[in-house]
C-alpha positions in Angstrom: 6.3 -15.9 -13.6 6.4 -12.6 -11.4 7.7 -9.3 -10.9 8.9 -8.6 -7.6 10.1 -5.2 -6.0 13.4 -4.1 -6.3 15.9 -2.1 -4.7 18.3 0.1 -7.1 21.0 -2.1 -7.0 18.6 -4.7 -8.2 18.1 -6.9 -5.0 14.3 -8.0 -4.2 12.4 -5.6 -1.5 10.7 -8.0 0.8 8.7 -11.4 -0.4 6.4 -8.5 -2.5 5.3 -9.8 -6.3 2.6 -9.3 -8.4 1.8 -12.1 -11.1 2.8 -11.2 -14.7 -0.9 -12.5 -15.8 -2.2 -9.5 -14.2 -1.5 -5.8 -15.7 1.6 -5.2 -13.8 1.8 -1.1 -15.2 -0.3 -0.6 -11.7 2.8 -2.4 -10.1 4.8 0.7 -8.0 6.4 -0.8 -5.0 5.9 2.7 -3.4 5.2 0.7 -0.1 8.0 -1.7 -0.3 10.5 0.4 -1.1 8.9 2.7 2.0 8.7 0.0 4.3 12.3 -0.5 3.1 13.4 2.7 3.8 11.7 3.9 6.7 10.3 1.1 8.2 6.6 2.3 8.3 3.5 0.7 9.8 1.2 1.6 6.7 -0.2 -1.3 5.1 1.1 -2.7 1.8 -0.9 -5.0 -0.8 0.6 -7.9 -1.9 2.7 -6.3 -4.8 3.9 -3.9 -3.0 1.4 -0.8 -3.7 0.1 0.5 -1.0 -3.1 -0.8 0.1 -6.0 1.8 -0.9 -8.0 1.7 2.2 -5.3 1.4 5.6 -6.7 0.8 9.1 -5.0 1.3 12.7 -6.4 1.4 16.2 -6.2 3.9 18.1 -7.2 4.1 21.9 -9.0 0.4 21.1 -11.0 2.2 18.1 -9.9 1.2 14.4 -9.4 3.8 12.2 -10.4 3.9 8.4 -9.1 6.1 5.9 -8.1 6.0 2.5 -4.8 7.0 0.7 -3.4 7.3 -2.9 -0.8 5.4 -4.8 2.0 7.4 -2.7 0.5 6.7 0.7 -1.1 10.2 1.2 -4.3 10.5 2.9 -7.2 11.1 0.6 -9.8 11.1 3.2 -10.4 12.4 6.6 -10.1 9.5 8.9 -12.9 7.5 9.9 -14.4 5.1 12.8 -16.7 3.5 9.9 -15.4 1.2 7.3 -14.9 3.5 4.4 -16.1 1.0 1.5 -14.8 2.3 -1.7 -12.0 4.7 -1.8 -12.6 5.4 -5.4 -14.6 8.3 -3.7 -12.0 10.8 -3.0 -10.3 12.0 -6.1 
């Protein structure tokens, strides 16, 4: 059994689920239903949060940085790998 993202009038966002055996109250579909209406590039985890550490290149270079459950940057960006986003508040 899962729980999928959906739009208002009830119809699934994407293939995006999370399994019910897991604590779905972290489940937000803020990325889906982004993706869904603005067609971003920012990377969503399989459930359809947005994934806590994103990464894009840039002139060849990958970037690292970190964002919150709204997909707002909480760190500056970074040619590193940032390893644990739990840093920045």
């Amino acid at each position: 059994m899962g729980a999928y993202c959906t739009w208002r009038d009830g119809s699934k966002i994407g293939t995006w689920q999370s399994d019910t055996s897991t604590d779905i109250s972290t489940l937000n579909c803020n990325c889906a239903r982004d993706y869904k209406m603005y067609n971003h590039i920012m990377e969503c985890d399989g459930s359809g949060n947005y994934r806590t550490l994103q990464t894009t290149v840039m002139n060849r270079t990958t970037i690292f940085y970190c964002v919150d459950s709204d997909g707002f940057s909480k760190s500056d960006v970074s040619t590193t790998r940032i390893d644990d986003c739990s840093l920045y508040y």
